[in-house]
N, C-alpha and C positions, 0 to 999 in steps of 0.2 A: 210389633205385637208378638209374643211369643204365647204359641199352643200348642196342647198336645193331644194325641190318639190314645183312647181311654176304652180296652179292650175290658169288658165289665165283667168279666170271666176273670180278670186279675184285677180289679175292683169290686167284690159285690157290694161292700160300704152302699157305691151308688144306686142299687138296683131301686131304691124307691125314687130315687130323687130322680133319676131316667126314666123309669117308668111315667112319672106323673108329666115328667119335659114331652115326651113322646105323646101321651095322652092328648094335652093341650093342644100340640100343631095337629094330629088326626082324626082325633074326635070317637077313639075306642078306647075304653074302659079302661081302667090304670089298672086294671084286674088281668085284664086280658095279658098287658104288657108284663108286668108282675112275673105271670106265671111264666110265659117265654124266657123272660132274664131267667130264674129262678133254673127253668130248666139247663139255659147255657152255662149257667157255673154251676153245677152239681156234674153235668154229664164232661167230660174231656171232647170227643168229639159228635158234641151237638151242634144239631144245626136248624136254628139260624145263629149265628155268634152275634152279640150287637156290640156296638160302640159309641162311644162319645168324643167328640173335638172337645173341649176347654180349654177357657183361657186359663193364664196363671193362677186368679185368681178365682178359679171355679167355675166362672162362668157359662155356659152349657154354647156352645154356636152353632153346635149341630150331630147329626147323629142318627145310625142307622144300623142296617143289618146286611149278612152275607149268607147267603143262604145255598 
């Protein structure tokens, strides 16, 4: 199976579709998450940076922050 590391800062495409994947496993507010991604790609060195695994074909397998 090949996947890859999806640094959302160089995708914001994703930022809803992570937010709501996020959402779903923790159970805070896709709002909440939103605004974090939103702030990791507008600022260069923000922090928390997130990311996403995915499979080839989009799939989300996991995904998280560095803070």
């Amino acid at each position: 199976m090949k996947w890859d590391i999806r640094r959302l800062r160089e995708a914001p495409e994703l930022c809803e579709t992570a937010a709501c994947w996020f959402s779903e496993r923790w159970k805070i507010p896709v709002s909440e998450y939103t605004e974090s991604i939103e702030e990791c790609i507008a600022q260069e060195n923000s922090v928390p940076q997130w990311y996403l695994v995915q499979k080839e074909d989009g799939q989300i397998l996991a995904g998280g922050c560095m803070l």
